[in-house]
N, CA, C and O atoms as CSV, one atom per row, in Angstrom:
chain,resi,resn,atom,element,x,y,z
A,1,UNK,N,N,0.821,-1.185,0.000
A,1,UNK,CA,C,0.000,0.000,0.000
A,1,UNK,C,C,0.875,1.264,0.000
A,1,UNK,O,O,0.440,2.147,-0.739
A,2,UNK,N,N,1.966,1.541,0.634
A,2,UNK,CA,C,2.654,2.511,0.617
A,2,UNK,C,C,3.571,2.291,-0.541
A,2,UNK,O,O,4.308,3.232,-0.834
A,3,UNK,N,N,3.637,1.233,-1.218
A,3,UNK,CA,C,3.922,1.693,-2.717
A,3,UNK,C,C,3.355,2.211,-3.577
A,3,UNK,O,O,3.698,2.977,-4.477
A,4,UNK,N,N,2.139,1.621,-3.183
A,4,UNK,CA,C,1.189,2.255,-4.675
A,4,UNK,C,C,1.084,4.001,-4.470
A,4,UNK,O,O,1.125,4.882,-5.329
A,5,UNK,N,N,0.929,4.100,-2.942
A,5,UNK,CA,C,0.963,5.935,-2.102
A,5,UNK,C,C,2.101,6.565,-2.849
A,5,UNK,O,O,1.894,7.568,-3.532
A,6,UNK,N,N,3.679,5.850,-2.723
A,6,UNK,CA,C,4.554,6.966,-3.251
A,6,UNK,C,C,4.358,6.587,-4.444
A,6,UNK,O,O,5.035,7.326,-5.157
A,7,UNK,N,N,3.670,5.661,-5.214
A,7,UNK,CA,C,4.210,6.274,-7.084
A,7,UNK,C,C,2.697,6.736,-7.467
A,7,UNK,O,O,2.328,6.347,-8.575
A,8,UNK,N,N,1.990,7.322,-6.898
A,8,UNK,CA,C,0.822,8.114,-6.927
A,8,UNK,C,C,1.540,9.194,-6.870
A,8,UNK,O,O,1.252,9.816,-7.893
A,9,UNK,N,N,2.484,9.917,-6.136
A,9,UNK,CA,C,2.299,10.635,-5.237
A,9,UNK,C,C,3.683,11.370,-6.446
A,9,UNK,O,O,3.701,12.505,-6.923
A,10,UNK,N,N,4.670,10.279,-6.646
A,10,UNK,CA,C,5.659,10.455,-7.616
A,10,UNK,C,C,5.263,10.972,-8.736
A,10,UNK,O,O,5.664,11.996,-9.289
A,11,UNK,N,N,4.191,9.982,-9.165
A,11,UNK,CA,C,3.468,10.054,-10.721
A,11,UNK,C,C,3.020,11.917,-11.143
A,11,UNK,O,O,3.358,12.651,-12.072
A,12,UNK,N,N,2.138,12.112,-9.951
A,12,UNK,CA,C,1.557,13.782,-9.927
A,12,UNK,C,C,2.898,14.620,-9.905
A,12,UNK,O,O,3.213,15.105,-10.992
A,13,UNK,N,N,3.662,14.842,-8.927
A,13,UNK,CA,C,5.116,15.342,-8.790
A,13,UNK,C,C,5.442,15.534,-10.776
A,13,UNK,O,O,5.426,16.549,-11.473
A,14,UNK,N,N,5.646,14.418,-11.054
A,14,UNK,CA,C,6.450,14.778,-12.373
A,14,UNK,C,C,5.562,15.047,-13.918
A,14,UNK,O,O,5.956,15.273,-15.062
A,15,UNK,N,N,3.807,14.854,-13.134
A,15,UNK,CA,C,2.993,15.824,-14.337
A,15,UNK,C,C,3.101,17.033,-14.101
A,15,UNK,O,O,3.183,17.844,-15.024
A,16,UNK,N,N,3.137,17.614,-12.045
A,16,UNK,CA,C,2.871,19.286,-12.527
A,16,UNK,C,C,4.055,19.815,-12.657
A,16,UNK,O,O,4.084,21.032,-12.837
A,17,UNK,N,N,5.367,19.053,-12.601
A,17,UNK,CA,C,6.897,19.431,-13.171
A,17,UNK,C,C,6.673,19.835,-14.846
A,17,UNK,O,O,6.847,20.938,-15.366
A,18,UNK,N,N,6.443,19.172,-15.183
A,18,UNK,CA,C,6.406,18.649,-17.097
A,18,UNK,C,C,5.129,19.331,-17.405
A,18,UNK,O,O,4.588,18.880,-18.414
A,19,UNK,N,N,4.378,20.475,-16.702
A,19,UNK,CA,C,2.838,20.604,-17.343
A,19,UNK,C,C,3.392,22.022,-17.694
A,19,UNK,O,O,4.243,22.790,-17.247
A,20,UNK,N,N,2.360,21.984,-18.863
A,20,UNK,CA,C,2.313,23.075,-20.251
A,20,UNK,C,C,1.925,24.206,-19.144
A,20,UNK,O,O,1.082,24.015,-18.267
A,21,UNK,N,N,2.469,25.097,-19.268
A,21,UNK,CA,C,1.783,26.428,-18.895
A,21,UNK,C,C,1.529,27.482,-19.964
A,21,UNK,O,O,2.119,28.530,-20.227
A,22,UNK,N,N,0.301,26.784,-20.583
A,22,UNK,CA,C,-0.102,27.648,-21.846
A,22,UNK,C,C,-1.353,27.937,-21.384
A,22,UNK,O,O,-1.846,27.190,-20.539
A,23,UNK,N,N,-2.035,29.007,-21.837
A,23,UNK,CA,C,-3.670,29.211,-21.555
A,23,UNK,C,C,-4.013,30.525,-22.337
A,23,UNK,O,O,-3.139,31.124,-22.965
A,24,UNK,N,N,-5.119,30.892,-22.289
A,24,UNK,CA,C,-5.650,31.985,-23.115
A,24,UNK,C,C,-6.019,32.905,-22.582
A,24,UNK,O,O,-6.555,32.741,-21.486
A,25,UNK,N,N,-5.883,34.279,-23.142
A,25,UNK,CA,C,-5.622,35.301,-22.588
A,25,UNK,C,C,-6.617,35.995,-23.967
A,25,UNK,O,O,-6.974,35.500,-25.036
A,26,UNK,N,N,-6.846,37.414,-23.317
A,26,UNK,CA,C,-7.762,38.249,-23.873
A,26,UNK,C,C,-6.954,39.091,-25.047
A,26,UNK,O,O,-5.849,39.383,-24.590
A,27,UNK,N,N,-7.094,39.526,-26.237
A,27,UNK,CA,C,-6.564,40.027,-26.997
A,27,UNK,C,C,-6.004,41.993,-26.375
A,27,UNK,O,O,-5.154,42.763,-26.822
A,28,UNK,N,N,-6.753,42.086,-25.498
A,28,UNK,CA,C,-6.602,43.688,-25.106
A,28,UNK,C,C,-5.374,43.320,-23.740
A,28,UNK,O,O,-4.691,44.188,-23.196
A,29,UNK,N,N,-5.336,41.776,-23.392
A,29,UNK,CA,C,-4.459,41.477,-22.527
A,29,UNK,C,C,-2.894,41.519,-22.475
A,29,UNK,O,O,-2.149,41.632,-21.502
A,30,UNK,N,N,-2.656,41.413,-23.614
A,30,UNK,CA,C,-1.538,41.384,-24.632
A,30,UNK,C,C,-0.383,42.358,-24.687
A,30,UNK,O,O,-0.750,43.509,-24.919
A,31,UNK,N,N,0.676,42.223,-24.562
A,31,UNK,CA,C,1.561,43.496,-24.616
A,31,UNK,C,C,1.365,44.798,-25.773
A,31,UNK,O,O,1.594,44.466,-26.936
A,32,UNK,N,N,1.086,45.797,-25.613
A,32,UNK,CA,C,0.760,46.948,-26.743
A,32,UNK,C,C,1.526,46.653,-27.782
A,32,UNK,O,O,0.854,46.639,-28.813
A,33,UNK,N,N,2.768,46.384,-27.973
A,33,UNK,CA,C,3.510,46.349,-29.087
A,33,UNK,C,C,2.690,45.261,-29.963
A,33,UNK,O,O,2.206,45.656,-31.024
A,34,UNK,N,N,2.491,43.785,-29.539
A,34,UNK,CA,C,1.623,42.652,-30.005
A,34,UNK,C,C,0.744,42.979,-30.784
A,34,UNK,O,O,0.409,42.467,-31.852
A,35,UNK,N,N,0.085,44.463,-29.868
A,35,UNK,CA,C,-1.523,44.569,-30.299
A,35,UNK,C,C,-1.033,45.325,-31.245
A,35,UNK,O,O,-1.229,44.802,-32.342
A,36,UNK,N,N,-0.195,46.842,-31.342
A,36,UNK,CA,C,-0.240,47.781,-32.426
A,36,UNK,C,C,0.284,46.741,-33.564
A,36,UNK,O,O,-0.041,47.138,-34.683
A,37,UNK,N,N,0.841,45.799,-33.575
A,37,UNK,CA,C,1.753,44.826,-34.795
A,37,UNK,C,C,0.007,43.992,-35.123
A,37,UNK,O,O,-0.108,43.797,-36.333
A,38,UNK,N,N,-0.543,43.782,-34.774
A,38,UNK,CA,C,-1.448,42.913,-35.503
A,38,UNK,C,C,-2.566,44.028,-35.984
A,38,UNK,O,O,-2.847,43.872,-37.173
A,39,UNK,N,N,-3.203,45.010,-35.413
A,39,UNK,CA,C,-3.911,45.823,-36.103
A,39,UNK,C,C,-3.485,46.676,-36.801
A,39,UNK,O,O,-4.303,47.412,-37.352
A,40,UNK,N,N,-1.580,46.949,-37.100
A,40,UNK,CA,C,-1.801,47.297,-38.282
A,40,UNK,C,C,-1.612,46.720,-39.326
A,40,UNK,O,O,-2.099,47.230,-40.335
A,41,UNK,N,N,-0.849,45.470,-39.446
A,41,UNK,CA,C,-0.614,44.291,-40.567
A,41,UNK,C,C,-1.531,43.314,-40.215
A,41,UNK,O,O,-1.004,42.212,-40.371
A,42,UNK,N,N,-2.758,43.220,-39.777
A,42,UNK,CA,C,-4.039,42.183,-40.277
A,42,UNK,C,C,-4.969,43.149,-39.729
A,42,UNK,O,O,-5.512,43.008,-38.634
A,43,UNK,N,N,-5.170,44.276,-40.619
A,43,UNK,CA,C,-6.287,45.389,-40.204
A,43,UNK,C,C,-7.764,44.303,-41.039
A,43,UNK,O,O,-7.711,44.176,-42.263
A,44,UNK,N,N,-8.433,43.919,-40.601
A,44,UNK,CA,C,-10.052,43.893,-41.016
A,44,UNK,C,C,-9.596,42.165,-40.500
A,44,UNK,O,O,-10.537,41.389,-40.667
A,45,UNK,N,N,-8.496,41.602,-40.001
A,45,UNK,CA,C,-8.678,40.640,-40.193
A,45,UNK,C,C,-9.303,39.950,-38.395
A,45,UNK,O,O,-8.932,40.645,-37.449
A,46,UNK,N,N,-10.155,38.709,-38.046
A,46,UNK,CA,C,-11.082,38.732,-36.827
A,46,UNK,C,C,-9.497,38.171,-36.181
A,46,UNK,O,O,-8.563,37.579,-36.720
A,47,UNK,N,N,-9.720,38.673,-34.780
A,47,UNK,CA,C,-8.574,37.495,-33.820
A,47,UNK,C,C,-9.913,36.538,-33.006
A,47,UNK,O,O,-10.930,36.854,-32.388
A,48,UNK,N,N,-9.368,35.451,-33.336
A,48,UNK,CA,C,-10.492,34.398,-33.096
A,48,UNK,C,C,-9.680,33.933,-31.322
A,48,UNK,O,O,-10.460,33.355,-30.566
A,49,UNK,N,N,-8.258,34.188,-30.778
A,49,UNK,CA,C,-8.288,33.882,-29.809
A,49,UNK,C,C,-6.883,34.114,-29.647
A,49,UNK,O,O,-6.108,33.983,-30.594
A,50,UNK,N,N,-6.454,34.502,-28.323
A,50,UNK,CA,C,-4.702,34.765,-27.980
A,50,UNK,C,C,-4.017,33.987,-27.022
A,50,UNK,O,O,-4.337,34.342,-25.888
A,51,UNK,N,N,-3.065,32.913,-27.039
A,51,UNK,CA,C,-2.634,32.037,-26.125
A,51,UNK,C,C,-0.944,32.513,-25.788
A,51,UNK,O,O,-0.001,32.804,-26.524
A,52,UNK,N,N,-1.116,32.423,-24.284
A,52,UNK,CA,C,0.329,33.115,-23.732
A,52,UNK,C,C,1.120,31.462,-23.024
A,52,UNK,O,O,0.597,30.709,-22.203
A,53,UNK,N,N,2.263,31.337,-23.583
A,53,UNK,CA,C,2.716,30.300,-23.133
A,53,UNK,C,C,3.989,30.428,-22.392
A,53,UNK,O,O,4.983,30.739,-23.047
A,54,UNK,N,N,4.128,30.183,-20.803
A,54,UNK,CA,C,4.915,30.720,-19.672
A,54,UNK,C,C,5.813,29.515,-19.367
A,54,UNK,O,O,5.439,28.346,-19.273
A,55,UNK,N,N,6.977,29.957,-19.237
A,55,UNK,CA,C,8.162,28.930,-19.076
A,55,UNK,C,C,7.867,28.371,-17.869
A,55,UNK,O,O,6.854,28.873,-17.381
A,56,UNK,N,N,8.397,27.472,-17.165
A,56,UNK,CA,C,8.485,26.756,-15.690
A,56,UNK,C,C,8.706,27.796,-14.957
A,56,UNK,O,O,7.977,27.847,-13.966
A,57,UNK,N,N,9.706,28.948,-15.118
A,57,UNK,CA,C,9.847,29.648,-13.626
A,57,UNK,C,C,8.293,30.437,-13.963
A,57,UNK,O,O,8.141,31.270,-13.069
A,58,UNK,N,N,7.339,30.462,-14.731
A,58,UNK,CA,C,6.169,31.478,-14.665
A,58,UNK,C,C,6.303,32.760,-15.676
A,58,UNK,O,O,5.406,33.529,-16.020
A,59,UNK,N,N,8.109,32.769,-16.166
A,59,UNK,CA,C,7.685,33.877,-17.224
A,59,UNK,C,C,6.837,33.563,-19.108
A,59,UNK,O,O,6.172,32.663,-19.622
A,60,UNK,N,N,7.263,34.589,-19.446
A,60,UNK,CA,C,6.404,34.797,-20.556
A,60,UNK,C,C,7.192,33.837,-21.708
A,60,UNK,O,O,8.228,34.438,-21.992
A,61,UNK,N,N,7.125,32.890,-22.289
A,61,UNK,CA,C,8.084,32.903,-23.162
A,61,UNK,C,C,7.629,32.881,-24.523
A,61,UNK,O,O,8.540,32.835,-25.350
A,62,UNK,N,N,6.293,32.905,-25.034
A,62,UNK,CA,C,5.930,33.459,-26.154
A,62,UNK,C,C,4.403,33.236,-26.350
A,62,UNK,O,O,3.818,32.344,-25.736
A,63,UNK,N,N,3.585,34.316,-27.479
A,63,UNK,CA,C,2.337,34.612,-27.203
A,63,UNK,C,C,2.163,33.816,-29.103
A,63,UNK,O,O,2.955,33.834,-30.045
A,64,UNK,N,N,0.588,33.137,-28.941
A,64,UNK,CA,C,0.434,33.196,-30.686
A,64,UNK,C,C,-0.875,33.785,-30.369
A,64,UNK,O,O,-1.527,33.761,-29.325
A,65,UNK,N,N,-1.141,34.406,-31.694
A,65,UNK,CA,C,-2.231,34.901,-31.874
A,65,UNK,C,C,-3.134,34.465,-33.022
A,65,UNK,O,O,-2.546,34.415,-34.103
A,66,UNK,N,N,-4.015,34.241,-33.036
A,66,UNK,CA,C,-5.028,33.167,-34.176
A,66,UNK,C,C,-5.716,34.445,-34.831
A,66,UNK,O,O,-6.073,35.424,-34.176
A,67,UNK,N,N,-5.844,34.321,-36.101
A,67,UNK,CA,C,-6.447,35.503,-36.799
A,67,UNK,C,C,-6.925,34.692,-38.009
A,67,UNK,O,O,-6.526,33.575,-38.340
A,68,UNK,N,N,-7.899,35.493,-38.640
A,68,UNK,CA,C,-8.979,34.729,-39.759
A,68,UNK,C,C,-9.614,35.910,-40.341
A,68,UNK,O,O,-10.083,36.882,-39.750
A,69,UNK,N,N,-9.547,35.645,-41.727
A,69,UNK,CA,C,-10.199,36.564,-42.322
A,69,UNK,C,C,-10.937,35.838,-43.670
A,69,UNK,O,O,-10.233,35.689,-44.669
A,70,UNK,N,N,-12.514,35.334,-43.708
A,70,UNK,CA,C,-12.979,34.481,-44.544
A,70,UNK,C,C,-11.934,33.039,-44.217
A,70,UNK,O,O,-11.814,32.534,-43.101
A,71,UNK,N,N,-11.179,32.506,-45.596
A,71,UNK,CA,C,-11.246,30.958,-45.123
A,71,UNK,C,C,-9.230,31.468,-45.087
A,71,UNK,O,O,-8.218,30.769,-45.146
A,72,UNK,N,N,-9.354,32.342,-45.016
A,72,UNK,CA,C,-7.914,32.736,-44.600
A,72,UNK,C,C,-7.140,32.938,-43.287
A,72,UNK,O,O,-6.805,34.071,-42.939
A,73,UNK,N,N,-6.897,32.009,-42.666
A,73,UNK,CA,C,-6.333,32.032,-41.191
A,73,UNK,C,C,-4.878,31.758,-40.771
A,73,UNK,O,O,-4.268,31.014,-41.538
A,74,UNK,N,N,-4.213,32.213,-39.710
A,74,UNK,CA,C,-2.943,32.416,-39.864
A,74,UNK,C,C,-2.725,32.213,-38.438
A,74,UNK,O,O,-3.364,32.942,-37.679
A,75,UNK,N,N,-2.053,31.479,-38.019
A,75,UNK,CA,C,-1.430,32.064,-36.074
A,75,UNK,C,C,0.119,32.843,-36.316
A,75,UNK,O,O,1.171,32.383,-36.759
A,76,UNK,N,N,-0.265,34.334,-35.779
A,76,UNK,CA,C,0.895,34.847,-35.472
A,76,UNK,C,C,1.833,34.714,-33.929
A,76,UNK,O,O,1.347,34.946,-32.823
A,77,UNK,N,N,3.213,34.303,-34.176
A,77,UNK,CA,C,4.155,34.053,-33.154
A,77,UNK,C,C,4.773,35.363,-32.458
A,77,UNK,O,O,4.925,36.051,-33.468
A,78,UNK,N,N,5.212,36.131,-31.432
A,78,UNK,CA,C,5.623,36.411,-30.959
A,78,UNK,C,C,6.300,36.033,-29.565
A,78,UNK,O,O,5.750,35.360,-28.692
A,79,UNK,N,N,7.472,36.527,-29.503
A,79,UNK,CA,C,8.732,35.870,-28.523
A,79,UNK,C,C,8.623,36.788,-27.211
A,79,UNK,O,O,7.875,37.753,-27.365
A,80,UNK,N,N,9.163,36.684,-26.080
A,80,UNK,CA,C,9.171,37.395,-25.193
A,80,UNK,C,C,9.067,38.841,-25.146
A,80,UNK,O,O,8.361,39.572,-24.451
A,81,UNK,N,N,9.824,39.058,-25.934
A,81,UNK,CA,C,10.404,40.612,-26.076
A,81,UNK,C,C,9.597,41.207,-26.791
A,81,UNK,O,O,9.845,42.349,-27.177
A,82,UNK,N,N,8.242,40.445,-27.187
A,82,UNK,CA,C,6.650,41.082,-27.996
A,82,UNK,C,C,7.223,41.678,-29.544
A,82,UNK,O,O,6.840,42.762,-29.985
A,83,UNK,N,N,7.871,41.084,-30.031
A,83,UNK,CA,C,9.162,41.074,-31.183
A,83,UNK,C,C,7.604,39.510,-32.048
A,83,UNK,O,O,6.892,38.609,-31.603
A,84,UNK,N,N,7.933,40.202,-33.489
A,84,UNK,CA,C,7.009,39.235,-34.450
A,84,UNK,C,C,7.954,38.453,-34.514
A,84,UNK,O,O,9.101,38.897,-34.470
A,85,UNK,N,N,7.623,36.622,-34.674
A,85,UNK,CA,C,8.698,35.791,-35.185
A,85,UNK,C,C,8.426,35.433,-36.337
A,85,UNK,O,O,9.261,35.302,-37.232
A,86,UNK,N,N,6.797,35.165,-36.476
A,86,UNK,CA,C,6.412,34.184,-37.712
A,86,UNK,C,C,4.849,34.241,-38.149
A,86,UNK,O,O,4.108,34.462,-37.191
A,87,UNK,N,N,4.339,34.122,-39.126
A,87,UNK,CA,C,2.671,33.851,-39.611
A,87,UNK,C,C,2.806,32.474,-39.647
A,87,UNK,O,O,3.875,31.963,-39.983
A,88,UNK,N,N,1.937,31.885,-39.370
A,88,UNK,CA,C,1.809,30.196,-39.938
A,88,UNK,C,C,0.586,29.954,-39.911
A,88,UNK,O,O,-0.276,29.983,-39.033
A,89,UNK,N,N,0.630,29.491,-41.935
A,89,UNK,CA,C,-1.037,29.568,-42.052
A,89,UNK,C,C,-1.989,28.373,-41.291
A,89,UNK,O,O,-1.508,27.424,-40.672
A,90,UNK,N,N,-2.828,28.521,-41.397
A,90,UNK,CA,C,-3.946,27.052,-41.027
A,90,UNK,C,C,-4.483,26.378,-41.772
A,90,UNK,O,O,-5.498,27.024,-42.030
A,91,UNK,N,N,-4.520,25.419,-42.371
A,91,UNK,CA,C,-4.889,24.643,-43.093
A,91,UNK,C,C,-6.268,24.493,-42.708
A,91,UNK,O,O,-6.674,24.088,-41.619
A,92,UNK,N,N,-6.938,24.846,-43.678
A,92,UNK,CA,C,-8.675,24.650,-44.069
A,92,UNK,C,C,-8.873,23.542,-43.796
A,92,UNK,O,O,-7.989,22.758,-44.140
A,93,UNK,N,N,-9.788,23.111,-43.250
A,93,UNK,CA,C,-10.414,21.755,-42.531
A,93,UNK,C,C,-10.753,21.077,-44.317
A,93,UNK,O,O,-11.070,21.803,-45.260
A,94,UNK,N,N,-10.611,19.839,-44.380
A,94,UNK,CA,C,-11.020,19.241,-45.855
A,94,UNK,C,C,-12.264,19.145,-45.903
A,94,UNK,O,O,-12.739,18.658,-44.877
A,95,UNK,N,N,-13.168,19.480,-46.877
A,95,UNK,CA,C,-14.848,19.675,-47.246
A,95,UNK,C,C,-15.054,17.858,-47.444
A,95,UNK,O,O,-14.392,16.928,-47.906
A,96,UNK,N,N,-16.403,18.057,-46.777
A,96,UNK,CA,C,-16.720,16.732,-46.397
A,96,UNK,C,C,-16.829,16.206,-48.065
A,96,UNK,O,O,-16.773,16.805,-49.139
A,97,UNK,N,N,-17.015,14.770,-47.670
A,97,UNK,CA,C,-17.397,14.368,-49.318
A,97,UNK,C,C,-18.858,14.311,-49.127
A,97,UNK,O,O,-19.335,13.969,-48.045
A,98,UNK,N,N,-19.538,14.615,-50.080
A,98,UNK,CA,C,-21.067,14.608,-50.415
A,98,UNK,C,C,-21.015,12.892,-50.874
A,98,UNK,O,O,-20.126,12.290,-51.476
A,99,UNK,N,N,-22.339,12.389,-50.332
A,99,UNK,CA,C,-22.855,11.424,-51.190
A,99,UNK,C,C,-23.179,11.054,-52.201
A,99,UNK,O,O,-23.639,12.020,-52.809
A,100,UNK,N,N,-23.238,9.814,-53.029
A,100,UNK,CA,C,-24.277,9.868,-54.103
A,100,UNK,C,C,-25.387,10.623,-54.229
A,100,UNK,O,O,-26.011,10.684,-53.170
A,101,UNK,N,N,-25.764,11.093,-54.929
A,101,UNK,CA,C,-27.255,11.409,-55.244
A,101,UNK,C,C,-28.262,10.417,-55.012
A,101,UNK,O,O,-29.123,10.332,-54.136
A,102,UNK,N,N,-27.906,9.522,-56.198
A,102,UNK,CA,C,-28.945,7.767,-55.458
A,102,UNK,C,C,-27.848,6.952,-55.215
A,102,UNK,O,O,-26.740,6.955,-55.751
A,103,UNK,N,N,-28.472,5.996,-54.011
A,103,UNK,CA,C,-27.553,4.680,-53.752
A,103,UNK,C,C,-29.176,3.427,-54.627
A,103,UNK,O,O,-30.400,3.385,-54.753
A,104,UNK,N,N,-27.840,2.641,-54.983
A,104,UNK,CA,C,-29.204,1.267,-55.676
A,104,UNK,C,C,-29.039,0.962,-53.747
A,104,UNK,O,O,-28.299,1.350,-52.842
A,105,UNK,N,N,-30.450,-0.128,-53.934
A,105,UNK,CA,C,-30.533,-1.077,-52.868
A,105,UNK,C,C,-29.494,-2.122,-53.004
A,105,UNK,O,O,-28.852,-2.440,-54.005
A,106,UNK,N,N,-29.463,-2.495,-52.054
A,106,UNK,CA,C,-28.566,-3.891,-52.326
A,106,UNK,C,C,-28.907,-5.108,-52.906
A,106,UNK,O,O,-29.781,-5.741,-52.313
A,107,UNK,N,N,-28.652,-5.373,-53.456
A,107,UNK,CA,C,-28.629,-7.016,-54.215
A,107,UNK,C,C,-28.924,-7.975,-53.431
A,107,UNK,O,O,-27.891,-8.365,-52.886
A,108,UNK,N,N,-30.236,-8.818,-52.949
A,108,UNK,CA,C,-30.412,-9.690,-52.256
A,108,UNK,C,C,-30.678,-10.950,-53.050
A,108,UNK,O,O,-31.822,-11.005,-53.502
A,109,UNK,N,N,-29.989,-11.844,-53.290
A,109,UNK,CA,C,-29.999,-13.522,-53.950
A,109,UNK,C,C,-30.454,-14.082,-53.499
A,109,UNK,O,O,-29.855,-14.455,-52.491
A,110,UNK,N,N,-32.105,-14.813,-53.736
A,110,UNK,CA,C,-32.671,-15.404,-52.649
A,110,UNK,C,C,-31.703,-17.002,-52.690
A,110,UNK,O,O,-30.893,-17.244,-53.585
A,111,UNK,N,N,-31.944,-17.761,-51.767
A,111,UNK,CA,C,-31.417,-18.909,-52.123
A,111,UNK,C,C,-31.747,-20.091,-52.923
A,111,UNK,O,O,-32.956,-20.094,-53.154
A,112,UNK,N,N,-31.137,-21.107,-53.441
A,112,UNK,CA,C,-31.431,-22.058,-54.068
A,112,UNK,C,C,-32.845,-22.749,-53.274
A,112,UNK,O,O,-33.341,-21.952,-52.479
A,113,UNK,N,N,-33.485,-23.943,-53.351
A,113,UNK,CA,C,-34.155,-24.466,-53.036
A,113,UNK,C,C,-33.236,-25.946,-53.147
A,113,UNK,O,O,-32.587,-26.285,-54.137
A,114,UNK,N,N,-33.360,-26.667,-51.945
A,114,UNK,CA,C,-32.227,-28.088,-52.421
A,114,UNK,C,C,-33.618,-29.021,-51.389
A,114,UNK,O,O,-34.084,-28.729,-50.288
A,115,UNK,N,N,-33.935,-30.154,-52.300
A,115,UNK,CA,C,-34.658,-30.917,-51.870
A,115,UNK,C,C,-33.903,-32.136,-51.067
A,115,UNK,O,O,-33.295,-33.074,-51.584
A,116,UNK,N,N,-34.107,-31.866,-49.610
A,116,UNK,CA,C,-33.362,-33.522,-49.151
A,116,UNK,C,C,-34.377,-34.653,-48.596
A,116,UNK,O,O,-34.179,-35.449,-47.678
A,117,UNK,N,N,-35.660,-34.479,-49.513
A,117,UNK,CA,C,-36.293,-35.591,-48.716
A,117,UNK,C,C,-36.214,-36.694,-49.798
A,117,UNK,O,O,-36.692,-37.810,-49.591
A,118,UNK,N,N,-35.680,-36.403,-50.809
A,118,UNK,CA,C,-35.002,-37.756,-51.908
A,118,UNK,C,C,-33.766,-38.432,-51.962
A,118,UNK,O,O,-32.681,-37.855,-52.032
A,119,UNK,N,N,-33.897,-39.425,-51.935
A,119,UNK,CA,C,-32.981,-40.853,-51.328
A,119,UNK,C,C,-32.606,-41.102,-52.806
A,119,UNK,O,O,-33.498,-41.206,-53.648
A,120,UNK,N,N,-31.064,-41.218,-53.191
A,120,UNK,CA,C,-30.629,-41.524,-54.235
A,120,UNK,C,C,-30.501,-43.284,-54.265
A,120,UNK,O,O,-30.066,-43.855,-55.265
């Protein structure tokens, strides 16, 4: 029993060591430089959402920002220093496939008829 206690106890220890400290943050939350760099090079374009991702000691170590304009979407990177690194587009979800128009029914073969009440 006090094994299973310490590698419970171990197990948690080295998820909240190793856990992402990423989460989402408000676009007006954002360092000013971030904000004046995206409204003026993606002016009309929507920010659909802003994620700040914080190193282990709790600092900042870089923000993306999700932006869309029609089927045109992009996450912009910025580094600590609220400095642009990169656009990276998003790949359009693939359009479903449509069905046939008609499907036939299926093909049902009734079966043979085999007589076994005749004695050769």
């Amino acid at each position: 029993m006090k094994k299973a206690f310490l590698l419970l106890v171990l197990g948690l220890f080295g998820i909240t060591l190793f856990a992402q400290n990423q989460f989402e943050v408000s676009f007006k939350d954002l360092p000013k430089d971030v904000q004046k760099y995206v409204t003026k090079n993606y002016a009309g374009f929507n920010i659909d959402k802003a994620i700040q991702q914080d190193s282990k000691k709790g600092k900042v170590d870089y923000y993306d920002v999700y932006v869309s304009k029609g089927t045109d979407k992009s996450i912009l990177t910025f580094d600590k220093k609220d400095n642009f690194v990169k656009a990276t587009p998003v790949a359009a979800a693939p359009a479903a496939v449509a069905a046939p128009a008609t499907v036939a029914p299926p093909v049902v073969v009734p079966p043979i008829p085999v007589d076994t009440t005749k004695k050769k």
